[in-house]
Backbone bond lengths (Angstrom), bond angles and torsions (degrees), N, CA, C in turn:
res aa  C-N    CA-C-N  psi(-1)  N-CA   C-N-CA  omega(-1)  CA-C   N-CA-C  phi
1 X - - - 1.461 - - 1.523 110.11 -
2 X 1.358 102.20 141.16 1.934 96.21 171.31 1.530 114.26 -72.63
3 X 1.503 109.21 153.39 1.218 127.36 -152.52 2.022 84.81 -98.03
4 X 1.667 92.79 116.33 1.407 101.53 175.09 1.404 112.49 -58.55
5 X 1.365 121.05 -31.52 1.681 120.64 -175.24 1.754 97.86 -89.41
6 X 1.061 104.25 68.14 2.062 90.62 -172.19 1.252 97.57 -106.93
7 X 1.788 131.37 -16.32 1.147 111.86 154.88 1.766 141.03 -72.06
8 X 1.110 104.92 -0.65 1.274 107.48 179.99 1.616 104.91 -123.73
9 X 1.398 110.07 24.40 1.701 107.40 140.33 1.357 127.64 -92.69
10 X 1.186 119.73 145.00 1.620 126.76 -155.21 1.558 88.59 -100.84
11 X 1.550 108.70 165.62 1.393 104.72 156.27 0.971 141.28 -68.29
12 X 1.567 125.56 176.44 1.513 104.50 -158.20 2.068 85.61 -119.70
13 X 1.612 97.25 133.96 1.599 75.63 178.64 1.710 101.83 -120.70
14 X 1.710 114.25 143.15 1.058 120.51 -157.03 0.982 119.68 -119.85
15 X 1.596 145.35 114.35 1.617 128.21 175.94 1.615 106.06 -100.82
16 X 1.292 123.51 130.35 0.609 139.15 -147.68 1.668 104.07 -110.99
17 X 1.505 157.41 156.10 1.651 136.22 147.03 1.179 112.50 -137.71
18 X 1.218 114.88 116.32 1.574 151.91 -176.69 1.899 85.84 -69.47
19 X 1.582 130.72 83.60 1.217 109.88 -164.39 1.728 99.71 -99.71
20 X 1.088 107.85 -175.66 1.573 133.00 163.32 1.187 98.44 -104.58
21 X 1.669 127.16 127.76 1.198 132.38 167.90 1.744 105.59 -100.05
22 X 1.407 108.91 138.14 1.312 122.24 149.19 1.498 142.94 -84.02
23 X 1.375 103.33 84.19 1.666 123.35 -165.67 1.761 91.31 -22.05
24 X 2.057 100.30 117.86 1.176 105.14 160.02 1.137 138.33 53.79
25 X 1.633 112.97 1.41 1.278 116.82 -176.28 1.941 96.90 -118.59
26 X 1.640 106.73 104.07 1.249 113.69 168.62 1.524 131.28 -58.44
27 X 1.646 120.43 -21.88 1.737 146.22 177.51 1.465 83.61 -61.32
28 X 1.213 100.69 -80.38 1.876 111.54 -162.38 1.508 118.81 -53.05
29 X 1.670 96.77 -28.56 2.125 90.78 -168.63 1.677 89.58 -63.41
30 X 1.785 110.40 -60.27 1.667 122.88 -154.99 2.105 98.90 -52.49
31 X 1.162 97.23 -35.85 1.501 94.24 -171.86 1.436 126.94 -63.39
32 X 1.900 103.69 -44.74 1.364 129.42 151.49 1.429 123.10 -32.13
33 X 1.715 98.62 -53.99 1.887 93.25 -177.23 1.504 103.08 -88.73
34 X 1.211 134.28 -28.86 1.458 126.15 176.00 1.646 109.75 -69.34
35 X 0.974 124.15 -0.86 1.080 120.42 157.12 1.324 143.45 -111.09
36 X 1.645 93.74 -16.64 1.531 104.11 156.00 1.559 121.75 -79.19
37 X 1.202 111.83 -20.08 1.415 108.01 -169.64 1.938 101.65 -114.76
38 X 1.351 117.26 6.19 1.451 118.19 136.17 1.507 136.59 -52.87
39 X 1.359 94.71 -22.98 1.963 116.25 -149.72 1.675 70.07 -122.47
40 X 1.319 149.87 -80.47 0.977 149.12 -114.42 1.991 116.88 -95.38
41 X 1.201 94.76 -21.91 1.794 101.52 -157.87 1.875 79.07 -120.52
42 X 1.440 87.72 103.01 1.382 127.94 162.07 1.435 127.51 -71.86
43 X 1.436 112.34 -33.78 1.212 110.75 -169.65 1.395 109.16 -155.31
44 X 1.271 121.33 150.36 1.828 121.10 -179.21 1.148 104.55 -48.31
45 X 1.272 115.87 127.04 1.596 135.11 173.89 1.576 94.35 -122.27
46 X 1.645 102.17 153.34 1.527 113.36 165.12 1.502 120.28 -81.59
47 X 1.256 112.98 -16.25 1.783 116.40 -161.42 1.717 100.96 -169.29
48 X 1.495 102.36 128.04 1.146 100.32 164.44 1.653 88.91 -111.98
49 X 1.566 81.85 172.05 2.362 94.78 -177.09 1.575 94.30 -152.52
50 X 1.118 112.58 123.59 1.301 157.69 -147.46 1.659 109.43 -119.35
51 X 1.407 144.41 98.87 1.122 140.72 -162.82 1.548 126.88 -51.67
52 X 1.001 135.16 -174.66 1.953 129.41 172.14 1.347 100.78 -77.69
53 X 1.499 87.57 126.14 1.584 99.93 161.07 1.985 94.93 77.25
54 X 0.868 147.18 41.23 1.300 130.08 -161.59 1.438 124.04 -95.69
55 X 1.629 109.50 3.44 1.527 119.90 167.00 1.274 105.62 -115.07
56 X 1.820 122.83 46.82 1.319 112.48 -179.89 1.574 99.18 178.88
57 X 1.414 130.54 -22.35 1.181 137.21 -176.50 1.695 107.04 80.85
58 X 1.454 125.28 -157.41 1.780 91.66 179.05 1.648 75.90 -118.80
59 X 1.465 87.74 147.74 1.592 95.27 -172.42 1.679 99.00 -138.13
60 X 1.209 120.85 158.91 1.158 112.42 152.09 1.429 152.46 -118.73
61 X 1.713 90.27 36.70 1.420 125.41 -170.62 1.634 96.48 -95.15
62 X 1.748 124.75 65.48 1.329 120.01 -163.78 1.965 94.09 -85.11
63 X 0.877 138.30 -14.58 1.639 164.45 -137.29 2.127 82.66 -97.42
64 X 0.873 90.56 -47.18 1.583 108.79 -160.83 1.355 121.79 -92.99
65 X 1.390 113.30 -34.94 1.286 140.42 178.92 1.470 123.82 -87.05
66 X 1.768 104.52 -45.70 1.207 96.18 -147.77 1.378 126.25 -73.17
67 X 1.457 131.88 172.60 1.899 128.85 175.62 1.417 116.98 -96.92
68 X 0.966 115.82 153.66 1.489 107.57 160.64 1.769 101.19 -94.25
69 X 1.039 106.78 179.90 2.012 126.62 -164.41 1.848 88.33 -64.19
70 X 1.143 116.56 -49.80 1.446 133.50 -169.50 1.836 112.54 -70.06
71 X 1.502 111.73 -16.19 1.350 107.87 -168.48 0.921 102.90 -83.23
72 X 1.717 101.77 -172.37 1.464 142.40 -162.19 1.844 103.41 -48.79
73 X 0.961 108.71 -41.72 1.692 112.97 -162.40 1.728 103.27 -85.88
74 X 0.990 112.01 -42.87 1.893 132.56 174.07 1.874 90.03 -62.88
75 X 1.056 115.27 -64.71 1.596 113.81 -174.96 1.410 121.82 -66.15
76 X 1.853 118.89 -21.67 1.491 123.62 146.46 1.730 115.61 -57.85
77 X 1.405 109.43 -50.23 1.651 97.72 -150.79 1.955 85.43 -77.16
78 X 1.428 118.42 -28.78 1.603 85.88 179.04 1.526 132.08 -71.91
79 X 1.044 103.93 -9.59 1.787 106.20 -174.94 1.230 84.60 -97.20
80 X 1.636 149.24 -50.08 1.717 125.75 171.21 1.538 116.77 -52.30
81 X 0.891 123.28 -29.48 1.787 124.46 171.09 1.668 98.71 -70.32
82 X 1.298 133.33 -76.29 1.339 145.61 162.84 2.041 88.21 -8.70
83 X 1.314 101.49 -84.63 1.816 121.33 -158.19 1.720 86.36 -50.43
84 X 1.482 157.97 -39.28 0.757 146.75 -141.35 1.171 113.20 -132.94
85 X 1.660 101.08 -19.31 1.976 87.42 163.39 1.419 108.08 84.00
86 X 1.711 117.65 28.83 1.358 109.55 -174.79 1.570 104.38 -172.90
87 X 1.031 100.19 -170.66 1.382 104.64 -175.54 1.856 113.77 -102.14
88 X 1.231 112.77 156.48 1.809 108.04 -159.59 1.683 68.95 -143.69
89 X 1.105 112.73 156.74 1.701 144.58 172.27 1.317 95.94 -170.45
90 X 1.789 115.24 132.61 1.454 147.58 128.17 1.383 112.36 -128.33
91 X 1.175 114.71 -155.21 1.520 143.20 -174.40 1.095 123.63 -129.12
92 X 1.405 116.83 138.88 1.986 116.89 -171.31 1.388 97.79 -172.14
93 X 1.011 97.80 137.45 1.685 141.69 164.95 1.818 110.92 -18.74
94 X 1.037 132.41 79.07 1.749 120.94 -147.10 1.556 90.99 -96.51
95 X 1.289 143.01 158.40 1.127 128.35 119.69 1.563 131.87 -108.16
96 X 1.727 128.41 111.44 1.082 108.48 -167.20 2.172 102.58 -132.12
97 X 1.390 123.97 147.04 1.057 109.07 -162.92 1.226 138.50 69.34
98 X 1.345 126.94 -13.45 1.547 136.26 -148.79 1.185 116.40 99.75
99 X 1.330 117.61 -16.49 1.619 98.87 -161.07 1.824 96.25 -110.94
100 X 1.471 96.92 178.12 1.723 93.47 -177.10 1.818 90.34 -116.70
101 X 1.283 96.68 166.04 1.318 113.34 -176.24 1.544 109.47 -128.68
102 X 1.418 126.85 146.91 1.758 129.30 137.35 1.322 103.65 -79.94
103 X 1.353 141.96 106.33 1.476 149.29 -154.09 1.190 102.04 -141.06
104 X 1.539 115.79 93.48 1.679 125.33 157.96 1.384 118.21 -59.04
105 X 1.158 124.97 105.48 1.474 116.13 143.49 1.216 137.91 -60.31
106 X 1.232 112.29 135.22 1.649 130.65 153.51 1.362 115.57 -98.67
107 X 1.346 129.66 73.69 1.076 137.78 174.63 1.638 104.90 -72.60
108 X 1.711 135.79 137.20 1.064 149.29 164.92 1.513 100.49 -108.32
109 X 1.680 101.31 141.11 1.807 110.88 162.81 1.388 136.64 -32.22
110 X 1.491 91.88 -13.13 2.016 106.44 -162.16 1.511 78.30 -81.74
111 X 1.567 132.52 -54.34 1.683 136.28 -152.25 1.707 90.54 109.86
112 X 1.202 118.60 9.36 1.682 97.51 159.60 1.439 114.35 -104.37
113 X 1.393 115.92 151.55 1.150 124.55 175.89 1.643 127.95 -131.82
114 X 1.595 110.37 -175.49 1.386 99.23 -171.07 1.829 73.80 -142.60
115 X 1.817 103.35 174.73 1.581 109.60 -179.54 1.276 92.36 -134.32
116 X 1.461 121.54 176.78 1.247 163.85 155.07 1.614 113.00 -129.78
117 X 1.342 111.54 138.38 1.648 119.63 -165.49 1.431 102.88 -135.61
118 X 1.465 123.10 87.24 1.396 122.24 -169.95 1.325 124.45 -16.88
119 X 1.005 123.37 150.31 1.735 115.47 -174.25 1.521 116.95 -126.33
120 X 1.592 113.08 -4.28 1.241 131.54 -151.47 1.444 104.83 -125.61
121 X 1.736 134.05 31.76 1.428 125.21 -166.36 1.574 113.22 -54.45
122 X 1.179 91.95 128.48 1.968 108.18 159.38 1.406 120.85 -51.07
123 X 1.156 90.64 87.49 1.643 75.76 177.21 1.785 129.95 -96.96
124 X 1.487 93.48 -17.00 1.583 93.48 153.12 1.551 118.91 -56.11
125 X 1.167 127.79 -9.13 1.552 135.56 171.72 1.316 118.56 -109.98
126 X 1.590 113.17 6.76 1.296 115.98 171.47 1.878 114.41 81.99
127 X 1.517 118.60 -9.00 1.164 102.92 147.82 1.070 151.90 106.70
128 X 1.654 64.36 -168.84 1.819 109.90 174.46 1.688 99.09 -88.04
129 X 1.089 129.92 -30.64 1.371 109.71 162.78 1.722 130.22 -88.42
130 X 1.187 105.00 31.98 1.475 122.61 -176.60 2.074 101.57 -116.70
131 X 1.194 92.34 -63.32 1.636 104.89 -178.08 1.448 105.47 -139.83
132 X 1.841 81.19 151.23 1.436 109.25 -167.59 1.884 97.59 -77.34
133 X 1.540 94.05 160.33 1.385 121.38 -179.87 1.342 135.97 -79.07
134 X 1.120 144.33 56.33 1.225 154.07 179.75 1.143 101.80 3.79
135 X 1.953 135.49 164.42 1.231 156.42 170.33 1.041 127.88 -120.42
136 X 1.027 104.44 -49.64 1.670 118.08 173.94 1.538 130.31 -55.42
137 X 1.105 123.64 128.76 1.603 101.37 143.37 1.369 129.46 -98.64
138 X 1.420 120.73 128.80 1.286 110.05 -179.11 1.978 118.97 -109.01
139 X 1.023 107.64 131.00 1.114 123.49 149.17 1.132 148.40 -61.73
140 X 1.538 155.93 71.57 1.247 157.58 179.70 1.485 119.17 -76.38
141 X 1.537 118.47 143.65 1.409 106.65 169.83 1.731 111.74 -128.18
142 X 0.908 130.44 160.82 0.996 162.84 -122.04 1.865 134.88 -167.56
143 X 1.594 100.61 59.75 1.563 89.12 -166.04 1.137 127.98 86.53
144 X 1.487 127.44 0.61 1.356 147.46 -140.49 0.941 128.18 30.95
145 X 1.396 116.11 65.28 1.074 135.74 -169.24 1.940 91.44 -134.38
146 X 1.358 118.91 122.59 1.285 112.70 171.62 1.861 116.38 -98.90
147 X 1.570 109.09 128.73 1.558 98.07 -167.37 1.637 96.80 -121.42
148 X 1.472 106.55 139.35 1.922 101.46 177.05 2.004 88.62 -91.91
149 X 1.167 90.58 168.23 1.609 107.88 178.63 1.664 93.67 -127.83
150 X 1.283 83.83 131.51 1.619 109.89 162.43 1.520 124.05 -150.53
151 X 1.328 102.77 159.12 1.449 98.45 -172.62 1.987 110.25 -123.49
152 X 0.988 122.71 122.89 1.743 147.28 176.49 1.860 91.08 25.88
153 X 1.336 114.38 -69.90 1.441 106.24 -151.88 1.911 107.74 -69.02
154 X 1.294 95.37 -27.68 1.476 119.69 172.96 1.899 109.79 -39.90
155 X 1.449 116.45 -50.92 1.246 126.25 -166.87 2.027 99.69 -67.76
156 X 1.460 119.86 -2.54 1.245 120.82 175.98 1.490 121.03 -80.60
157 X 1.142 104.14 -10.96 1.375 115.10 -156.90 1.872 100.64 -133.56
158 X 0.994 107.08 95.84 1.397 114.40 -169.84 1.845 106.30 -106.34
159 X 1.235 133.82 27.82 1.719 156.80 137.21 1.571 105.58 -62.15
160 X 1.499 106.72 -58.72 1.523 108.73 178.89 1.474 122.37 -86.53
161 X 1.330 94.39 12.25 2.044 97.02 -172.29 1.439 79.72 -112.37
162 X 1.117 145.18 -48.03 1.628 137.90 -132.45 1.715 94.95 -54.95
163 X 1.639 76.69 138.01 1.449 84.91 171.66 1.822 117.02 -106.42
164 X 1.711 87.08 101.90 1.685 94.02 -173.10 1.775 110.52 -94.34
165 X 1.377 101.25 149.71 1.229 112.58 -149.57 1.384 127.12 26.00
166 X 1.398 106.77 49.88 1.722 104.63 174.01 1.562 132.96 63.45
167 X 1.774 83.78 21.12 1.834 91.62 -171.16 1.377 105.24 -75.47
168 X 1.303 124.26 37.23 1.964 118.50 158.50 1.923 99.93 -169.66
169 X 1.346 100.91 150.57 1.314 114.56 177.27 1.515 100.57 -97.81
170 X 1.644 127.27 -17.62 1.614 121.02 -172.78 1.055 111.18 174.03
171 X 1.403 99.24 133.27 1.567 150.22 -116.82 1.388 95.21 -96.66
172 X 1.438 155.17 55.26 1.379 146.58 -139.39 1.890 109.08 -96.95
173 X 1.471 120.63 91.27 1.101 116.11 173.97 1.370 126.89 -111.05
174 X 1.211 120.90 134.71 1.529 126.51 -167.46 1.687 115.15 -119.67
175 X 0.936 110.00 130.84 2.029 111.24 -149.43 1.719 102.35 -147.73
176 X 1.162 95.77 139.44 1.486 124.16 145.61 1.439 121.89 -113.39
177 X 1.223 85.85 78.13 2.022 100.05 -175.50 1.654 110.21 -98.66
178 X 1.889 80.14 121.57 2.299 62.74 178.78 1.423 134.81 -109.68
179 X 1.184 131.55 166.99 1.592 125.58 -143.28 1.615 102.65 -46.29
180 X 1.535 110.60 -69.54 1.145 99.53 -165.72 1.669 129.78 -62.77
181 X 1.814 97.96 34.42 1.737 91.67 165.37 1.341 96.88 -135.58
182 X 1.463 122.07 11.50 1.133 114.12 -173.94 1.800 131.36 -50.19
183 X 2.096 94.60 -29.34 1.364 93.14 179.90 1.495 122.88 -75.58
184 X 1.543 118.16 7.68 1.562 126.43 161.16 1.518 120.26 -91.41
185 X 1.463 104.08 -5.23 1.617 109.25 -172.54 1.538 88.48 -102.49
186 X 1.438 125.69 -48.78 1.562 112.64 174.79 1.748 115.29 -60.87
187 X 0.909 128.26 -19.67 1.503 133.90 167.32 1.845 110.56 -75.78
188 X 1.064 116.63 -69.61 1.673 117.54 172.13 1.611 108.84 -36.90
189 X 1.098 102.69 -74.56 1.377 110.42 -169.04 1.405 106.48 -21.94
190 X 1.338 117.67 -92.47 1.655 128.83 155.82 1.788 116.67 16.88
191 X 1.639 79.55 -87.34 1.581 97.53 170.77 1.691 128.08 -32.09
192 X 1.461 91.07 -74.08 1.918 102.82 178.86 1.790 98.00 -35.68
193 X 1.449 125.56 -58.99 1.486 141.78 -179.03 1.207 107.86 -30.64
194 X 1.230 107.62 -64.17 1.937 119.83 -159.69 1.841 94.84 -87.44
195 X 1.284 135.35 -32.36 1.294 140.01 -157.69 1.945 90.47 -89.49
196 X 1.513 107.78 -62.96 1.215 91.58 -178.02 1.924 131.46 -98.64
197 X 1.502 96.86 39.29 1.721 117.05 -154.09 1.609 113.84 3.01
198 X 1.391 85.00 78.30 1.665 90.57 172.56 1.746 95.25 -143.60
199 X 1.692 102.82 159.79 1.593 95.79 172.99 1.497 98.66 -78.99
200 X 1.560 99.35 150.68 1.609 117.37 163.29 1.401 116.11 -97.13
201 X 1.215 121.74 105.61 1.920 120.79 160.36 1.811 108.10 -97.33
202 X 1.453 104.55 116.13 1.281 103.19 -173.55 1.924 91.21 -129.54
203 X 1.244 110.59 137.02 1.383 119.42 -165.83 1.551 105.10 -128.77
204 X 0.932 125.58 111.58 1.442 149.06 150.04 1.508 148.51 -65.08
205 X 0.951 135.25 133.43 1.530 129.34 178.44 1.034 128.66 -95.56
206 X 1.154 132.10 153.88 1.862 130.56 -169.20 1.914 109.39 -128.27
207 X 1.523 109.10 150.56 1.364 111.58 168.48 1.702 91.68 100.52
208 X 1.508 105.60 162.38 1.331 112.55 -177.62 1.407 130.84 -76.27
209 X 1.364 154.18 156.20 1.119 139.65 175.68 1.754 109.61 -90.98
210 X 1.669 81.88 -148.59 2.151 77.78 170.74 0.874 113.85 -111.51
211 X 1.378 124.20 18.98 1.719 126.63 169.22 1.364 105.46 -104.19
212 X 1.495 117.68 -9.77 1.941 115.30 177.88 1.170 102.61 89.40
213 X 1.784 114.15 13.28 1.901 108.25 166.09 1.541 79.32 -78.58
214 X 1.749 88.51 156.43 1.550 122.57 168.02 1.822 104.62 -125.35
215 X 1.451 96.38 147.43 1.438 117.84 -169.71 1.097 98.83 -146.12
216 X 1.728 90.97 127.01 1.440 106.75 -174.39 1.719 122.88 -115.44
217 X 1.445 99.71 22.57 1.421 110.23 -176.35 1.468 122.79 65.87
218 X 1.361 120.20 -120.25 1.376 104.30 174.01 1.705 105.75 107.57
219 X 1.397 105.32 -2.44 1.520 106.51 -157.68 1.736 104.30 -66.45
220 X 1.278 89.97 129.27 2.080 96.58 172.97 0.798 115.42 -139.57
221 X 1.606 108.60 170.52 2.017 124.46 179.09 1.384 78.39 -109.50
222 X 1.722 129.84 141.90 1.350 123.35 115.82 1.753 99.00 -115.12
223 X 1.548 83.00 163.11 1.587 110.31 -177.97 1.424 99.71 -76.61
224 X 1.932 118.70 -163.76 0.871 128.63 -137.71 1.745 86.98 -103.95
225 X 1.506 112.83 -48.34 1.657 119.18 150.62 1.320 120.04 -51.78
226 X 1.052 140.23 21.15 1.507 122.96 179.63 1.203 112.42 55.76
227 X 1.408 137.22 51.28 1.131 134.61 129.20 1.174 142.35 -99.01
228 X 1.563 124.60 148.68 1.265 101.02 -166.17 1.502 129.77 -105.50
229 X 1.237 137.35 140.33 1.544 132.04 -133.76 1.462 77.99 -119.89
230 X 1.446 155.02 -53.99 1.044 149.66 -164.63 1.804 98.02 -151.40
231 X 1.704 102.52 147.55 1.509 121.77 -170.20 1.688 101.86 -151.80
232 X 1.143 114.12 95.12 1.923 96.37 162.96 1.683 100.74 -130.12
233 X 1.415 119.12 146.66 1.311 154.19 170.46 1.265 95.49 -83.09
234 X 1.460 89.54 153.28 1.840 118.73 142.61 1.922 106.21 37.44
235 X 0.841 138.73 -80.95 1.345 128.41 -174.76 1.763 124.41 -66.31
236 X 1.262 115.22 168.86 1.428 126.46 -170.11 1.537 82.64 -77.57
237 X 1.694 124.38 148.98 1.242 113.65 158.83 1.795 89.77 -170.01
238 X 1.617 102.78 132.92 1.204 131.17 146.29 1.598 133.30 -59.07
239 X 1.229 106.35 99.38 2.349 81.41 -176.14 1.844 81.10 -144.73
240 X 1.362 100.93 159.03 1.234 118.35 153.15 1.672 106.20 -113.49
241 X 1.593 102.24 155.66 1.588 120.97 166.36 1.557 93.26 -143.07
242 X 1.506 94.79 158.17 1.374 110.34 148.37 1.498 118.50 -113.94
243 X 1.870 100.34 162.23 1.326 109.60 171.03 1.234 125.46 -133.52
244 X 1.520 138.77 162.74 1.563 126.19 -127.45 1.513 89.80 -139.52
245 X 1.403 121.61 121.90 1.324 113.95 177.18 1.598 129.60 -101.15
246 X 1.778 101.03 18.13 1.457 118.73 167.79 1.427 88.46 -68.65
247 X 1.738 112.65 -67.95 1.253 100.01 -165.02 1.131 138.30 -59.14
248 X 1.505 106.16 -27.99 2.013 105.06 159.44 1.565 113.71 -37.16
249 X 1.690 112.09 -50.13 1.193 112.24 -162.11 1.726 113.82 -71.24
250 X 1.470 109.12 -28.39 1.536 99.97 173.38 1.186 115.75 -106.47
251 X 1.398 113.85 28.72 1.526 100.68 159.79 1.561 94.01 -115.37
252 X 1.241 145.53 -9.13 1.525 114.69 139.87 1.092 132.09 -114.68
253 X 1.514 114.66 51.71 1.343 136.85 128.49 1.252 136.23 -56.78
254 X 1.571 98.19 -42.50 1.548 128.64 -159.89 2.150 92.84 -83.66
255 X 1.569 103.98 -58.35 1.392 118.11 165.25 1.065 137.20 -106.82
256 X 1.579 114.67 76.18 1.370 120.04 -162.62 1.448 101.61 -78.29
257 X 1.392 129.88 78.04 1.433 136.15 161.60 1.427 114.49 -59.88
258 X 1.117 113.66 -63.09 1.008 136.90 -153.90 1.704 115.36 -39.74
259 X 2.293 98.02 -41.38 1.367 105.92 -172.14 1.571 106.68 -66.40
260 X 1.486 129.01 21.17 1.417 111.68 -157.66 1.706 89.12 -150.01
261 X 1.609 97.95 24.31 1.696 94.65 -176.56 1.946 90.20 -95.66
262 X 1.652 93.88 147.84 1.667 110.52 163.32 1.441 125.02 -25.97
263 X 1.146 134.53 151.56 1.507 125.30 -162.73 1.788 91.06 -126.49
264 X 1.418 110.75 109.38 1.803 103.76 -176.28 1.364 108.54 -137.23
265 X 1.240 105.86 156.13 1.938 92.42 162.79 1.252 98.07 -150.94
266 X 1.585 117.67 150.95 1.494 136.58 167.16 1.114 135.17 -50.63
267 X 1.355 129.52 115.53 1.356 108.58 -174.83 1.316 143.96 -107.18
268 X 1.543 89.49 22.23 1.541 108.14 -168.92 1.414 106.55 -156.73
C-alpha cells in the first residue's frame, strides 16, 4: 500500500562501491574499502552498500573464512556506520550453529543490526552444498523508505522478489555476478523495477577472483519506470545518488498495475 505520509519522506541519498575484491584475504578487502571510502564519501550519505561477500570475495572456503556475529568484519562495519553516520550493508561468510551462512548485514550507526540469509544458493558453483538457505524475507526501512534485501542469485527468481502489496519502495541487491552473464543481469535488473514498481540498486564487483571468474560490475539504480538513475561498467567506482520518493509515488499512480497483480504466498 502507499505510504500516506509519502510527502514528508526526504530522499534517500546513497553511495554506493563498485569494489575490487581481494581473493580471500579479509586484512586487505576491510583496509581497501576504509580507505577508499575515507578519500571517497564527500558528503552525508544515508547508506553505503558494499558488494556479496566483500571481506572475502565469494569463496567457498566458508571452513576457513567464516565470522562469528561478534567478529572482525561485524566489528569493522559498526564503527564505519558509527564513523559515517549511516547505514553500511554487504555480505560475509557467517558461522552460526554449525551451519555457514551468505549473511547480509544491515548494520545501523547505533552498532545494532538486522540480517538477510541468502535464499537463492548457486548451485552451479556448488553453493548450496557449502551454506545453508535462508527463509525469510526481510524488509528494512530507512527514512521511510521500505528496502527488501537480496543477494545476486536471488534477482533470478522474481516469485520470491514480488513485491506484493507494495511491501518495499527498493529493491536492494548485492552480487558477485560474473562477466560472462552479465547480459542477464542487465535484463533482470530492469524487469524486477518495472514488474515490482520499486527502484532497483543492484551493486556488483569488478576484477578477477581465484577461480579466473572476471567481473565486470555493471552496478545500477533503475527507477520504478525503467530508468536508469545510475550505470557504471568494468571499473572500481565510488559515487553517491539520490532517490526521490514523490517520484516512486507518481509513477504508480500514473500505473496502478500493481492493484490487479496475483495474490500468492510461499510455502516453504
Amino acid at each position: 500500500m502507499e505510504n500516506p505520509n509519502y510527502l514528508n519522506i526526504n530522499n534517500l541519498k546513497i553511495t554506493v562501491f563498485q569494489a575490487y575484491l581481494f581473493w580471500e584475504n579479509v586484512d586487505k578487502n576491510l583496509q581497501n574499502i576504509s580507505l577508499r571510502l575515507s578519500s571517497g564519501v564527500k558528503e552525508k550519505t544515508d547508506l553505503i552498500v558494499l558488494p556479496e561477500m566483500f571481506n572475502t570475495g565469494f569463496s567457498m572456503h566458508a571452513a576457513d573464512l567464516a565470522e562469528e556475529m561478534d567478529g572482525k568484519t561485524m566489528t569493522w562495519m559498526a564503527a564505519a556506520a558509527a564513523k559515517y553516520d549511516c547505514v553500511i550493508t554487504g555480505s560475509l561468510i557467517i558461522k552460526e550453529k554449525g551451519n555457514y551462512y551468505n549473511r547480509m548485514i544491515w548494520m545501523l550507526p547505533t552498532g545494532e543490526y538486522q540480517h538477510y540469509d541468502k535464499r537463492h544458493l548457486f548451485g552451479m558453483g556448488e553453493e548450496d552444498k557449502t551454506y545453508t538457505a535462508g527463509k525469510d524475507k526481510v524488509v528494512v526501512e530507512l527514512k521511510g523508505w521500505k528496502i527488501r534485501l537480496a543477494v545476486c542469485y536471488d534477482l533470478r527468481f522474481p516469485v520470491w522478489l514480488r513485491n506484493n502489496d507494495s511491501a518495499y519502495d527498493i529493491l536492494l541487491i548485492i552480487a558477485s555476478w560474473p562477466d560472462k552473464r552479465i547480459p542477464h543481469w542487465k535484463v533482470l535488473i530492469p524487469a524486477r523495477a518495472i514488474e515490482n514498481q520499486s527502484y532497483v540498486i543492484a551493486v556488483n564487483r569488478v576484477g578477477h577472483d581465484g577461480n579466473e571468474v572476471y567481473h565486470s560490475g555493471h552496478s545500477m539504480c533503475i527507477d520504478a519506470y525503467g530508468n536508469t538513475v545510475y550505470y557504471k561498467p568494468e571499473d572500481e567506482d565510488l559515487y553517491t545518488f539520490s532517490i526521490n520518493y514523490e517520484e516512486l509515488v507518481k509513477i504508480r499512480r500514473s500505473f496502478p498495475f500493481l492493484k490487479d497483480a496475483d495474490n500468492f504466498s510461499l510455502t516453504n
